[in-house]
C-alpha positions in Angstrom: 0.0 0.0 0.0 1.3 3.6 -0.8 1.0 5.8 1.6 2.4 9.0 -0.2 -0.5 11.0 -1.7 0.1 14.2 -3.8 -1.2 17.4 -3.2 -4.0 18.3 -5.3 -2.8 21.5 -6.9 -0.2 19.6 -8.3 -2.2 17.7 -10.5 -4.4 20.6 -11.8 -2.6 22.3 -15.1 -2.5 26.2 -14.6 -1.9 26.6 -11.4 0.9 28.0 -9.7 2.2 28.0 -5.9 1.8 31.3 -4.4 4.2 34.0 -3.8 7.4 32.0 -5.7 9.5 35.1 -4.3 8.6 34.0 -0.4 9.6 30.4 -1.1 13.3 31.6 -2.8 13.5 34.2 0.3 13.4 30.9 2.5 15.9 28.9 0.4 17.7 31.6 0.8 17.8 32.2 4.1 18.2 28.3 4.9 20.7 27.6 3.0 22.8 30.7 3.0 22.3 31.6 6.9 21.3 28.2 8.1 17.7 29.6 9.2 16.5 26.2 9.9 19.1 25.3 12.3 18.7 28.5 14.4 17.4 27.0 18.3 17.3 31.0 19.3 14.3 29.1 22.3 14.2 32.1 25.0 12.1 35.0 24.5 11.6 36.9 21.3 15.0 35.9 20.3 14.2 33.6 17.5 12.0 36.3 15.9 14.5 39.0 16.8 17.8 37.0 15.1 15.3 36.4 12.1 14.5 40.1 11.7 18.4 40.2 11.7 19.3 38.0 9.0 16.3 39.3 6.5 18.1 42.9 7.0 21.5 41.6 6.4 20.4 39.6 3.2 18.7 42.8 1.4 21.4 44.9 2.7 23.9 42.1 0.8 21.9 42.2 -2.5 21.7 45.2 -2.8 25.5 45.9 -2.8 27.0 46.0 -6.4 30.2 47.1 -5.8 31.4 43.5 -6.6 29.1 40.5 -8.7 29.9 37.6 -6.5 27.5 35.3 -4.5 25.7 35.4 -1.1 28.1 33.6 0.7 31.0 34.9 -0.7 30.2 38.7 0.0 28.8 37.8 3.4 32.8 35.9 4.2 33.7 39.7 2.4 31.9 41.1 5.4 33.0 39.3 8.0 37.0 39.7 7.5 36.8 43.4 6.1 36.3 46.2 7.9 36.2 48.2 4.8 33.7 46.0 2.7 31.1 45.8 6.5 31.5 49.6 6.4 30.3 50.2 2.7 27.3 47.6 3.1 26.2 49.5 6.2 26.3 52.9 4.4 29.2 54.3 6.5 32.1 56.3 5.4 35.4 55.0 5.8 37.9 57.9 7.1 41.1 57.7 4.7 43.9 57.6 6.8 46.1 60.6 5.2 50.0 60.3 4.9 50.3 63.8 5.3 49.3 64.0 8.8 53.2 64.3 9.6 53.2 68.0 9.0 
């Protein structure tokens, strides 16, 4: 006996699942920030460290100093100061050589 039944939209032509852009925000999110394997348990954490990692991914695409992926330009951020500074919108003081005067 099979036990595995399909849902019933999928066997009706024309029809489509709705939102497609909600279901690639939650690929995303799982497999680019681990979403599904966040155990934030106390509190409002869980929704607070979501809230978190939706900002950081728009903030991420909508960078185009560089055309690289997700996970490389989030690495990017984490070991440069420079690169964490541009995606946040702040200005990176130049350090002048002329300061010697």
């Amino acid at each position: 006996m099979n036990r595995e039944v399909h849902a019933p939209f999928c066997e009706r032509l024309g029809v489509r699942l709705p939102r497609p852009t909600r279901h690639r925000l939650h690929w995303c999110l799982d497999v680019q920030f681990g979403d599904d394997y966040a155990r934030g348990r106390i509190g409002h954490i869980a929704h607070n460290l979501a809230l978190v990692r939706h900002m950081v991914l728009n903030l991420i695409r909508l960078d185009k100093s560089i055309k690289t992926s997700i996970k490389t330009k989030r690495l990017l951020a984490a070991t440069s100061d420079e690169f964490r500074a541009a995606l946040l919108g702040f200005q990176v003081p130049e350090e002048d050589e002329d300061d010697d005067e």
